[in-house]
PDB file of N, CA, C and O in Angstrom:
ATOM      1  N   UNK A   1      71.519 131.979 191.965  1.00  0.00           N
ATOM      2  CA  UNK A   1      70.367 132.583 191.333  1.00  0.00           C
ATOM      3  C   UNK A   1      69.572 133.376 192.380  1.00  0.00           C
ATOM      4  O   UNK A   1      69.476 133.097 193.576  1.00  0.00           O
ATOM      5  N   UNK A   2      68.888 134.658 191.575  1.00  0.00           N
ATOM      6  CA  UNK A   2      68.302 135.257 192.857  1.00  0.00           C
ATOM      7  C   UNK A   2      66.993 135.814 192.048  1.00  0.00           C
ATOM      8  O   UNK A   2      67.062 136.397 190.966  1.00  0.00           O
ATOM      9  N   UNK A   3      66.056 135.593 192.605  1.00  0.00           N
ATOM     10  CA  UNK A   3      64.366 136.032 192.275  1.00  0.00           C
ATOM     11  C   UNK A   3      64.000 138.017 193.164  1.00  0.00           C
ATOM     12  O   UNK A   3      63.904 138.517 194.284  1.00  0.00           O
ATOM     13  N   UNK A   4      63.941 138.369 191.926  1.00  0.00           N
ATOM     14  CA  UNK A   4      63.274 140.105 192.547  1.00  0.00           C
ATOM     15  C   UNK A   4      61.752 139.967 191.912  1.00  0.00           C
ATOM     16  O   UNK A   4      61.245 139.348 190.977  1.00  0.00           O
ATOM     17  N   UNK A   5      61.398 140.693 192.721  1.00  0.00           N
ATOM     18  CA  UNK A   5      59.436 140.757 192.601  1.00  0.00           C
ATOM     19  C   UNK A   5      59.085 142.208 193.074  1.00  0.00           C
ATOM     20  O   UNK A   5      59.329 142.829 194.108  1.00  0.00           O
ATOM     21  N   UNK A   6      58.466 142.488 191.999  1.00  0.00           N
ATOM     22  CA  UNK A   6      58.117 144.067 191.937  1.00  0.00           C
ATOM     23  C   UNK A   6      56.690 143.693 191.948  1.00  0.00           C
ATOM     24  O   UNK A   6      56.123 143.111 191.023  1.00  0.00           O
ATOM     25  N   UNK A   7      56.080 144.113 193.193  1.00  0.00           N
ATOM     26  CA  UNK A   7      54.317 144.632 193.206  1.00  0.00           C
ATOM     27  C   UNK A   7      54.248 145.887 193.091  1.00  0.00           C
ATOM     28  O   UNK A   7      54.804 146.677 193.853  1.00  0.00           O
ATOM     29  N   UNK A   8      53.351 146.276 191.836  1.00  0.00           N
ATOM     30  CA  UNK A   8      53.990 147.666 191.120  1.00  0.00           C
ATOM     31  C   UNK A   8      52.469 148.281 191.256  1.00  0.00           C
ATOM     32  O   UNK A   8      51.648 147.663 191.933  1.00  0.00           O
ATOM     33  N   UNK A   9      52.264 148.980 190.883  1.00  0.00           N
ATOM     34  CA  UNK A   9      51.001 149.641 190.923  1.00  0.00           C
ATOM     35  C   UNK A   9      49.738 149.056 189.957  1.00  0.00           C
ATOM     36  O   UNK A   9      48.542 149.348 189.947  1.00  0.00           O
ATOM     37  N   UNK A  10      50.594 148.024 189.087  1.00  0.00           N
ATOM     38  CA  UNK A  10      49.573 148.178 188.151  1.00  0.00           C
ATOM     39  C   UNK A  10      49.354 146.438 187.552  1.00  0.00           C
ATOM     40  O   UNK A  10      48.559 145.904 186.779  1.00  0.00           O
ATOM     41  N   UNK A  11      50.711 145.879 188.516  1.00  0.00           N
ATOM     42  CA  UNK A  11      50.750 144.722 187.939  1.00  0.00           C
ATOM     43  C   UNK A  11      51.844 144.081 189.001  1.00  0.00           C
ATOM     44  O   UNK A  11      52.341 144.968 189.695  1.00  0.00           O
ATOM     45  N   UNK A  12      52.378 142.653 189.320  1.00  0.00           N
ATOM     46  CA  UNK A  12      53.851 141.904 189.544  1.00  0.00           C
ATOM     47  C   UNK A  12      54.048 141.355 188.475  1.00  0.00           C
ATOM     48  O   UNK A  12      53.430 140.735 187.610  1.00  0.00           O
ATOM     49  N   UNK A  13      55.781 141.966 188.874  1.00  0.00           N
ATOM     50  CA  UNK A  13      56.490 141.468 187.635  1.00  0.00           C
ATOM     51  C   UNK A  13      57.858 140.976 188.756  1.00  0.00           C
ATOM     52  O   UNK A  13      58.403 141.510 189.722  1.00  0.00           O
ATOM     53  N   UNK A  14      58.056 139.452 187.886  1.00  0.00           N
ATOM     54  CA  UNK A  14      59.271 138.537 188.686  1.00  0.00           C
ATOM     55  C   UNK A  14      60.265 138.262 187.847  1.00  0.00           C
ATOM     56  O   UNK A  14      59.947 138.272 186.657  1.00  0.00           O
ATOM     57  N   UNK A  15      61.618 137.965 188.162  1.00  0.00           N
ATOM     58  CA  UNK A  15      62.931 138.154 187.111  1.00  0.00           C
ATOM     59  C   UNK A  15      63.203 137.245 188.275  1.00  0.00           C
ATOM     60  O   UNK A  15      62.814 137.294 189.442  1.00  0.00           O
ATOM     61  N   UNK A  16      64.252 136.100 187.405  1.00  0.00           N
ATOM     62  CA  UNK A  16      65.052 135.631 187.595  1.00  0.00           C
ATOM     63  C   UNK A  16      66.568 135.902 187.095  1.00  0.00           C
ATOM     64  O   UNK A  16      66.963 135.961 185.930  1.00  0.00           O
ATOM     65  N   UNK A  17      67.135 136.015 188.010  1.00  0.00           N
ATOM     66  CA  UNK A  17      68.868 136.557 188.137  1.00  0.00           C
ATOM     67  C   UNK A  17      70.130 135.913 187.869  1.00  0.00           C
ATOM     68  O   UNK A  17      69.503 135.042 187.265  1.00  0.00           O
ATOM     69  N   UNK A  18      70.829 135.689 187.804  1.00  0.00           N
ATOM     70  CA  UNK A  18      71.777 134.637 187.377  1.00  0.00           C
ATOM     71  C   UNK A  18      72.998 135.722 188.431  1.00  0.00           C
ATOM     72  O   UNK A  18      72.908 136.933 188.635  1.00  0.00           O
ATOM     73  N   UNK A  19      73.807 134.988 188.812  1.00  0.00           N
ATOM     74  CA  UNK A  19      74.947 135.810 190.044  1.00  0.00           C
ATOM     75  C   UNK A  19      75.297 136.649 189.614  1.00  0.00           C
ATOM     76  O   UNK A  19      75.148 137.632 190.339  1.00  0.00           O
ATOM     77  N   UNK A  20      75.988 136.941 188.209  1.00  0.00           N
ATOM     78  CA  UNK A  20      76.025 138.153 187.486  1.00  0.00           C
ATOM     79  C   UNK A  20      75.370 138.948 188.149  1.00  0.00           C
ATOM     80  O   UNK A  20      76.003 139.725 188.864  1.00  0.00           O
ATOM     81  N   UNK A  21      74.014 139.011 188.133  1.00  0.00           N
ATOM     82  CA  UNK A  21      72.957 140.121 187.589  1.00  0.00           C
ATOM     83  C   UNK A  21      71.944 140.049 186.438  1.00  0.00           C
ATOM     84  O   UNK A  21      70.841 140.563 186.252  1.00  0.00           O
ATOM     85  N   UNK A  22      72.720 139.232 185.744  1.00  0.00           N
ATOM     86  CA  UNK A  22      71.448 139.150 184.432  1.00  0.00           C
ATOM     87  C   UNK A  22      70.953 137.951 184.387  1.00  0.00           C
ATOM     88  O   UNK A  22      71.277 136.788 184.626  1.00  0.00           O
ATOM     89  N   UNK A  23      69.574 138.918 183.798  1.00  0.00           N
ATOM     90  CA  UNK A  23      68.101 138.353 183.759  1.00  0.00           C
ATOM     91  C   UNK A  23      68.453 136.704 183.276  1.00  0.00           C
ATOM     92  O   UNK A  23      69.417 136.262 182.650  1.00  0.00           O
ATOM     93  N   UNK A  24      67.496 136.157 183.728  1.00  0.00           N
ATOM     94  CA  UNK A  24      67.679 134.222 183.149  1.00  0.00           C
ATOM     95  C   UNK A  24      66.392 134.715 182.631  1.00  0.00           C
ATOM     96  O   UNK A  24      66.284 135.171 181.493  1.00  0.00           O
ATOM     97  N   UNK A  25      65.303 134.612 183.563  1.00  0.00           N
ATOM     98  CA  UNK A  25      63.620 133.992 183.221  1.00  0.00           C
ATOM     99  C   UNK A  25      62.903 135.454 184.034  1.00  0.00           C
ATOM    100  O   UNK A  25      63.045 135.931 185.159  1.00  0.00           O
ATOM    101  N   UNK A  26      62.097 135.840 182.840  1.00  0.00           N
ATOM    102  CA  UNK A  26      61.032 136.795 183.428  1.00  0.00           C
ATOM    103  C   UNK A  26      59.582 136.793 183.314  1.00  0.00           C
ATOM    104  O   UNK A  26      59.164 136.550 182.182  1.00  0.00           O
ATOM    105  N   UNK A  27      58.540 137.049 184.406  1.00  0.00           N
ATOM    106  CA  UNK A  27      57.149 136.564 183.957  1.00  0.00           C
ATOM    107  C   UNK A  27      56.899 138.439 184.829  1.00  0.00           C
ATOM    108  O   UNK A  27      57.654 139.058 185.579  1.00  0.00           O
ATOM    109  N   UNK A  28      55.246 138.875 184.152  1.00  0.00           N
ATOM    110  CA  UNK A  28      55.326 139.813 184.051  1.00  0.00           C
ATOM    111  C   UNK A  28      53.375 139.687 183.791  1.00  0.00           C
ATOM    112  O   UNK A  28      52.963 139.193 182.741  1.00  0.00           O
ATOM    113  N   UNK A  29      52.340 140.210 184.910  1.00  0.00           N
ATOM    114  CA  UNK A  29      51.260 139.593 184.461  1.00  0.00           C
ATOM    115  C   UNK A  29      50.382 141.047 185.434  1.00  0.00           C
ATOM    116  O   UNK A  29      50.906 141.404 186.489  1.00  0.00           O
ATOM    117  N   UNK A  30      49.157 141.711 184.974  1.00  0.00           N
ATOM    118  CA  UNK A  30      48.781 142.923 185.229  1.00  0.00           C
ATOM    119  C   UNK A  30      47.748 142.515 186.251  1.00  0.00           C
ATOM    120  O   UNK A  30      47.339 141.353 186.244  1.00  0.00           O
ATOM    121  N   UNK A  31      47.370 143.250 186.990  1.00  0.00           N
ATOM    122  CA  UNK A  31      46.344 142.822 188.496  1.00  0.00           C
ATOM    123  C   UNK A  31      45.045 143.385 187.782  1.00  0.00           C
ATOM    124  O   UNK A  31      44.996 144.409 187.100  1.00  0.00           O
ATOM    125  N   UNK A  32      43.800 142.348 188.127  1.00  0.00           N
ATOM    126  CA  UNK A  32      42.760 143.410 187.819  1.00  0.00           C
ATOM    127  C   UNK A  32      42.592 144.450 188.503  1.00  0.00           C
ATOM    128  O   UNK A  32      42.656 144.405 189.731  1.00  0.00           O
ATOM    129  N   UNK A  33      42.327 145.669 187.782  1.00  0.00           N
ATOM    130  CA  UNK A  33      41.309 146.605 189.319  1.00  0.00           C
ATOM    131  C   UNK A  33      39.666 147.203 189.495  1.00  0.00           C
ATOM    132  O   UNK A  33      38.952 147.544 188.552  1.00  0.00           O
ATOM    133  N   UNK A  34      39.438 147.218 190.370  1.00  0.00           N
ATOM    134  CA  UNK A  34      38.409 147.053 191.212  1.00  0.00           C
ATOM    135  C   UNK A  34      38.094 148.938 190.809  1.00  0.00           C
ATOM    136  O   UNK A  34      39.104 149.608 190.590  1.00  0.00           O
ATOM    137  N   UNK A  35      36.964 149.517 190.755  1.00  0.00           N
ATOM    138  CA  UNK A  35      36.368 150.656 190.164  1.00  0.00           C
ATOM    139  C   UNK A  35      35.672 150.841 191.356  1.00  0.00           C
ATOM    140  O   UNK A  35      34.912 149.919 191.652  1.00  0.00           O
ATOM    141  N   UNK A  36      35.724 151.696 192.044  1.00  0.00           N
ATOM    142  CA  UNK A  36      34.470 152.032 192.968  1.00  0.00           C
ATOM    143  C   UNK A  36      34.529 153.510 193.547  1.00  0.00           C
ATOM    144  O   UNK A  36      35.243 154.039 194.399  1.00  0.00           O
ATOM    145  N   UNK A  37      33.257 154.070 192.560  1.00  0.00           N
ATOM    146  CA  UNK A  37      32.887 155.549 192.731  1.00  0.00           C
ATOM    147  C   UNK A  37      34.497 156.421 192.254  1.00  0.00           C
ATOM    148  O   UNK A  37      35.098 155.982 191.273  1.00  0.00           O
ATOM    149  N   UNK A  38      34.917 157.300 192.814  1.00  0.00           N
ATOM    150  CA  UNK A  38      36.014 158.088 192.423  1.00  0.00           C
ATOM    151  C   UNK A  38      37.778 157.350 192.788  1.00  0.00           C
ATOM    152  O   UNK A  38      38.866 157.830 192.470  1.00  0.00           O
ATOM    153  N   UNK A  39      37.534 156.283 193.416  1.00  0.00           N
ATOM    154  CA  UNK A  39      38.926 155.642 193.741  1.00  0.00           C
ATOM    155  C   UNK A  39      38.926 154.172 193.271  1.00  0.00           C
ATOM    156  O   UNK A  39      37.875 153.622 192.943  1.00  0.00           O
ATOM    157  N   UNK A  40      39.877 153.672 193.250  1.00  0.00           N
ATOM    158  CA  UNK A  40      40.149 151.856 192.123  1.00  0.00           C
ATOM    159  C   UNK A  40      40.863 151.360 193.679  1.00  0.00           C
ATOM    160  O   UNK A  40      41.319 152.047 194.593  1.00  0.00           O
ATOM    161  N   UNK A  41      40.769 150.283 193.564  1.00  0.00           N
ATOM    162  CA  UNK A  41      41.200 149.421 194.768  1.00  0.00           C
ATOM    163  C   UNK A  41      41.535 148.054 194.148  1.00  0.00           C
ATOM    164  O   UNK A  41      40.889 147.795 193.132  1.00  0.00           O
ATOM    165  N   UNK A  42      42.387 147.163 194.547  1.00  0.00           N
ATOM    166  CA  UNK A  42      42.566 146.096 194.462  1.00  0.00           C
ATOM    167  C   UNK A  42      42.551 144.883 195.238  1.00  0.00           C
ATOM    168  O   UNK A  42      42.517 145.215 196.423  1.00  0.00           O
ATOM    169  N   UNK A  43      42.563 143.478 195.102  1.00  0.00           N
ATOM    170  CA  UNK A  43      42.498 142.397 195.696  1.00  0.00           C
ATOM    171  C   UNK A  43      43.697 141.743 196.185  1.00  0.00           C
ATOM    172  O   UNK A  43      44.358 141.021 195.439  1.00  0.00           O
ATOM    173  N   UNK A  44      44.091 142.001 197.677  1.00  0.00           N
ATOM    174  CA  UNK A  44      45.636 141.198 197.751  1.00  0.00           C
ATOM    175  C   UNK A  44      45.794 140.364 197.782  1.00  0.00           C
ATOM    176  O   UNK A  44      46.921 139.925 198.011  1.00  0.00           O
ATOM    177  N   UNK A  45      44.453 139.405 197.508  1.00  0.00           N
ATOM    178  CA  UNK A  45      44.921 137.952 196.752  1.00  0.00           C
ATOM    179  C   UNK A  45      45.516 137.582 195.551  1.00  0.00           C
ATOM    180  O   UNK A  45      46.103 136.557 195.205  1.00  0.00           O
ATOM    181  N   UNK A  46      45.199 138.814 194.881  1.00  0.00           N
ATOM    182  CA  UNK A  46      45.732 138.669 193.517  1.00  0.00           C
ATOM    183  C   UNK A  46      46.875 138.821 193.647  1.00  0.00           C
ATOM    184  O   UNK A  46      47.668 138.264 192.887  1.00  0.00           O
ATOM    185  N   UNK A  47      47.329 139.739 194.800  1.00  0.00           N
ATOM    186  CA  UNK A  47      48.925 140.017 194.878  1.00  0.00           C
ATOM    187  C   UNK A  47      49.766 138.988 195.113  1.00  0.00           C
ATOM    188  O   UNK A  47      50.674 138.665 194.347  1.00  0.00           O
ATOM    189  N   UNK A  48      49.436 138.308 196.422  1.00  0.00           N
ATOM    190  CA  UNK A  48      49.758 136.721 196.532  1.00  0.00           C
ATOM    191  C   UNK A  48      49.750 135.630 195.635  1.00  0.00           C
ATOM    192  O   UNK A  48      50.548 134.710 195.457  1.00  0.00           O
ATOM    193  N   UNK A  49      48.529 135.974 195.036  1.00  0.00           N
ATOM    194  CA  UNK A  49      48.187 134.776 193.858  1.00  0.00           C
ATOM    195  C   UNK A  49      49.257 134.926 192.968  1.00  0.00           C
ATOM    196  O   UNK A  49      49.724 133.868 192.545  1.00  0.00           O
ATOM    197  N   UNK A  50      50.013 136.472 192.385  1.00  0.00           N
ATOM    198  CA  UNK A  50      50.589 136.741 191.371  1.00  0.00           C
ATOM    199  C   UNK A  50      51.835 136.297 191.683  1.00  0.00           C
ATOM    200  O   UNK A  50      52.503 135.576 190.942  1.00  0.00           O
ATOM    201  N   UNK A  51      52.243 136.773 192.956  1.00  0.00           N
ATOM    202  CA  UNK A  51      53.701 136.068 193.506  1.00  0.00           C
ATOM    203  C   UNK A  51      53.718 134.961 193.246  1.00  0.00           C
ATOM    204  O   UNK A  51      54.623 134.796 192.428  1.00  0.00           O
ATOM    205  N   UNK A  52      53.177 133.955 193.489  1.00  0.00           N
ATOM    206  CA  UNK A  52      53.227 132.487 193.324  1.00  0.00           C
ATOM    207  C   UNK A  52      53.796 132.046 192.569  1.00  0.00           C
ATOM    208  O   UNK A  52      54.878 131.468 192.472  1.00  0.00           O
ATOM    209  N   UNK A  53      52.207 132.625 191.336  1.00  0.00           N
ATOM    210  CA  UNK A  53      52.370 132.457 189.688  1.00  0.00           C
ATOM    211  C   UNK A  53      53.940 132.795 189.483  1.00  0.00           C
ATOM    212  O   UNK A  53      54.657 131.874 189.092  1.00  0.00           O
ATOM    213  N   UNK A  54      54.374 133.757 189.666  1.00  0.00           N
ATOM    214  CA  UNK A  54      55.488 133.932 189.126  1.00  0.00           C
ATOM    215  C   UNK A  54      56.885 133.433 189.627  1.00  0.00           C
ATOM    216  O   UNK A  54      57.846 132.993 188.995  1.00  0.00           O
ATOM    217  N   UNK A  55      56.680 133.653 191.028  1.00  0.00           N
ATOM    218  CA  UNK A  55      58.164 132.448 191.389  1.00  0.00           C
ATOM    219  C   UNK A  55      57.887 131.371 190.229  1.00  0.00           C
ATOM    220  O   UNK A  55      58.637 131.172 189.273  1.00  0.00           O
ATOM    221  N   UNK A  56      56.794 130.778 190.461  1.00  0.00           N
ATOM    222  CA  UNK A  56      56.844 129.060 189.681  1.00  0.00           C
ATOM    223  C   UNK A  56      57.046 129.049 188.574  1.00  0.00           C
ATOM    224  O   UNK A  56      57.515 128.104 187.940  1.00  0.00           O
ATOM    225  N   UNK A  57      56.616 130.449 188.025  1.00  0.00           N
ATOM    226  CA  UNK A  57      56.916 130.160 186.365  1.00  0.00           C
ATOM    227  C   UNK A  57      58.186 130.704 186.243  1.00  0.00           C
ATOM    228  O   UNK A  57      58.589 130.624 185.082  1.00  0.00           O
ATOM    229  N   UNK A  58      59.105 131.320 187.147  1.00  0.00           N
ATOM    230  CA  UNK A  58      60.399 131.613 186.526  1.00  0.00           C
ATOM    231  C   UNK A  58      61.545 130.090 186.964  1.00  0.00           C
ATOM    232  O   UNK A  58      62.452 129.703 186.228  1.00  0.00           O
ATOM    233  N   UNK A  59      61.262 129.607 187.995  1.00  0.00           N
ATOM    234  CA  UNK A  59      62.207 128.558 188.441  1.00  0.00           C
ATOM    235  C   UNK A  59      61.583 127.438 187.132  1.00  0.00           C
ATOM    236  O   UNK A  59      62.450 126.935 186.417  1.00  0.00           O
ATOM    237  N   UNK A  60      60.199 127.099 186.866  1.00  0.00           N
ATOM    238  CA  UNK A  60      59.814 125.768 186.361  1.00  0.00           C
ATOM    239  C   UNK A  60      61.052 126.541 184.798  1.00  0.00           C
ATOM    240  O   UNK A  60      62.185 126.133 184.545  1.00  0.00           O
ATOM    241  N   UNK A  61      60.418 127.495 184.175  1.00  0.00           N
ATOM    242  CA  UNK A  61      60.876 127.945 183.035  1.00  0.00           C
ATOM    243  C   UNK A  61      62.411 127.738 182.690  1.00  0.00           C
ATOM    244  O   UNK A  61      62.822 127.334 181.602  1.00  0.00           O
ATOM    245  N   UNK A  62      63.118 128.044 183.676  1.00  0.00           N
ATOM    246  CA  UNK A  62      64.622 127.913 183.704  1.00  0.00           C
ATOM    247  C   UNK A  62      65.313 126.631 184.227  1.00  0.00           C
ATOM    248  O   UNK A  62      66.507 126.367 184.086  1.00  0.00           O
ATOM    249  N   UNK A  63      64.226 125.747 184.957  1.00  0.00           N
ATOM    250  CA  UNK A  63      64.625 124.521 185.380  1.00  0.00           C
ATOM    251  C   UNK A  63      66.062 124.602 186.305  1.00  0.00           C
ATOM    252  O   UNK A  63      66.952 123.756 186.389  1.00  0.00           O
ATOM    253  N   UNK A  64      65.961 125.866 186.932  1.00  0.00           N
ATOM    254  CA  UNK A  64      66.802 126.462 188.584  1.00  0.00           C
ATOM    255  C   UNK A  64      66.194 126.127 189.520  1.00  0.00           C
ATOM    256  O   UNK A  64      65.250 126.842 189.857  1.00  0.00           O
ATOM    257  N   UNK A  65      66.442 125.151 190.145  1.00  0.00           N
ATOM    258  CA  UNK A  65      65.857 125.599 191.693  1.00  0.00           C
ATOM    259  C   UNK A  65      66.895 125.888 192.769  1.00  0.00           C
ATOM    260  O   UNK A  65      66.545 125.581 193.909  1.00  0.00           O
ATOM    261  N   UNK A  66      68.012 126.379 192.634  1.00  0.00           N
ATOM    262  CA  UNK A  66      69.446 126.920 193.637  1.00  0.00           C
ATOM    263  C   UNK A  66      69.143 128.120 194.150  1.00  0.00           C
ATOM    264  O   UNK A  66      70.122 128.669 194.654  1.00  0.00           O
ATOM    265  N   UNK A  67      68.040 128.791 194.210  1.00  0.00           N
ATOM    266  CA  UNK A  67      67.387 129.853 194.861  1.00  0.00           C
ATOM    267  C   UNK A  67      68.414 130.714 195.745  1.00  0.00           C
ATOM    268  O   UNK A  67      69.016 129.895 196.439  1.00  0.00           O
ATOM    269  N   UNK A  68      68.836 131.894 195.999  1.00  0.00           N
ATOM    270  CA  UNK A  68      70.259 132.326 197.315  1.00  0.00           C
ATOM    271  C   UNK A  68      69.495 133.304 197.637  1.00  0.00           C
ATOM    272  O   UNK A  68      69.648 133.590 198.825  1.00  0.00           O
ATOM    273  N   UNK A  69      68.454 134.185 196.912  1.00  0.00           N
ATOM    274  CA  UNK A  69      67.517 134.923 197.709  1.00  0.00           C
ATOM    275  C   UNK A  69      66.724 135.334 196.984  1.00  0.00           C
ATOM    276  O   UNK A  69      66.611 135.068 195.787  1.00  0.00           O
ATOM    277  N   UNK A  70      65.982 136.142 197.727  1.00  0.00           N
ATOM    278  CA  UNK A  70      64.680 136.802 196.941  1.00  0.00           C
ATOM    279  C   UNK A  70      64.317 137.856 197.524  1.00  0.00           C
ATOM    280  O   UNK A  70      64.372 137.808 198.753  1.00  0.00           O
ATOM    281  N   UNK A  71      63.734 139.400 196.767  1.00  0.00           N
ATOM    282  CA  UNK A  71      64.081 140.851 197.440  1.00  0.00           C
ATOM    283  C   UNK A  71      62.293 141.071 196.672  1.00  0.00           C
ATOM    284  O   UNK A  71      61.718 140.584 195.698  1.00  0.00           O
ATOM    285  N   UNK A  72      61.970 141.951 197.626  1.00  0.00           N
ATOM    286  CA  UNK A  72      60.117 141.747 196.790  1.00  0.00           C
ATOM    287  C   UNK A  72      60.286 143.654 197.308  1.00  0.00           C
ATOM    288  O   UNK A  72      60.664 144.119 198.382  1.00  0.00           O
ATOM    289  N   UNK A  73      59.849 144.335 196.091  1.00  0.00           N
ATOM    290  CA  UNK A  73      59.595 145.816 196.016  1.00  0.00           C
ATOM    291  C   UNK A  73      57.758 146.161 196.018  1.00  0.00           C
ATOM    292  O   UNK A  73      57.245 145.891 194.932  1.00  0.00           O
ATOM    293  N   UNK A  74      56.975 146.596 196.873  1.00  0.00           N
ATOM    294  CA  UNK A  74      56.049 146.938 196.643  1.00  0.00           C
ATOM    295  C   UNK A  74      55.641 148.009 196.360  1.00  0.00           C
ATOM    296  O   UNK A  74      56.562 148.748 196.011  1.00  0.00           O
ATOM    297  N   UNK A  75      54.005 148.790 196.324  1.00  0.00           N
ATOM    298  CA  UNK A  75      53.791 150.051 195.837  1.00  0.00           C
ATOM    299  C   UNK A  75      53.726 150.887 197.268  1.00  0.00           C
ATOM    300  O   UNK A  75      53.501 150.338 198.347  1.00  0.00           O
ATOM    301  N   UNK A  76      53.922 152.069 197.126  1.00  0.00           N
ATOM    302  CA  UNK A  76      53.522 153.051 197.954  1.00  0.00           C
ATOM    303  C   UNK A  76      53.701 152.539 199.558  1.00  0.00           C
ATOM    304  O   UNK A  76      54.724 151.902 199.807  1.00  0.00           O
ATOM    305  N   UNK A  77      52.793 152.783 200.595  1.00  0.00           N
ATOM    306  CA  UNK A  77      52.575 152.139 201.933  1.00  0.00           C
ATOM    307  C   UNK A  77      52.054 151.177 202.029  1.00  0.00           C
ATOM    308  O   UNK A  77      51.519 150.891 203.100  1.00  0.00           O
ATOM    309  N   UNK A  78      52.007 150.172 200.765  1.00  0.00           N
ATOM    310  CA  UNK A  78      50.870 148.698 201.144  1.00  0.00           C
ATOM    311  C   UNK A  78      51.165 148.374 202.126  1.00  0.00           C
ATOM    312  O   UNK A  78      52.293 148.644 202.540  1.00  0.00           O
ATOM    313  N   UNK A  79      50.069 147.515 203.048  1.00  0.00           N
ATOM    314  CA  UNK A  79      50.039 147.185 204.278  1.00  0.00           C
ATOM    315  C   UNK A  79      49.101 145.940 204.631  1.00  0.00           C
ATOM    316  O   UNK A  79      48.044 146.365 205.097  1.00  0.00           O
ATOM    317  N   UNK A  80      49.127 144.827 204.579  1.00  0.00           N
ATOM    318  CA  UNK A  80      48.161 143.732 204.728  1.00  0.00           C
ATOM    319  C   UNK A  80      48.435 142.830 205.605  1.00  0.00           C
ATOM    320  O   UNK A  80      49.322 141.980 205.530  1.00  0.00           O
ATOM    321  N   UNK A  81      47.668 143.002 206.462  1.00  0.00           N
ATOM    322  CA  UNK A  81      47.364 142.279 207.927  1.00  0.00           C
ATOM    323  C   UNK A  81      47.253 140.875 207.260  1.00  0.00           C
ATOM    324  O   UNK A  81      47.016 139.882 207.947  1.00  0.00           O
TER     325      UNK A  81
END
């Protein structure tokens, strides 16, 4: 089984994989954003927070825990110290 995690612009979304390739368990949950003057910004706790959320809810959901990897896609140049 293999976990992909997309931090997308607008939201993370996590899939669980089966060796195939196809999907087992998918969770899929939108980030708030932050409004300030002419540009939106976000919280990379939420980003972290969302990863979490979602590993746990795709392994608890499918009752997998044989994990063989995990590949995480983010947006643009994110960068967090």
């Amino acid at each position: 089984m293999y976990i992909g995690i997309d931090l997308g612009t607008t939201g993370c979304k996590t899939v669980l994989f089966a060796a195939d390739g196809s999907p087992v368990c998918e969770y899929n949950k939108e980030y708030e954003l932050i409004f300030k003057g002419t540009y939106v910004e976000q919280d990379a706790n939420d980003w972290w927070r969302l990863v979490l959320e979602g590993m746990k809810y795709v392994v608890s959901e499918s009752k997998i825990t044989d994990i063989r990897g995990i590949s995480v896609s983010t947006q643009g140049i994110s960068f967090v110290p």
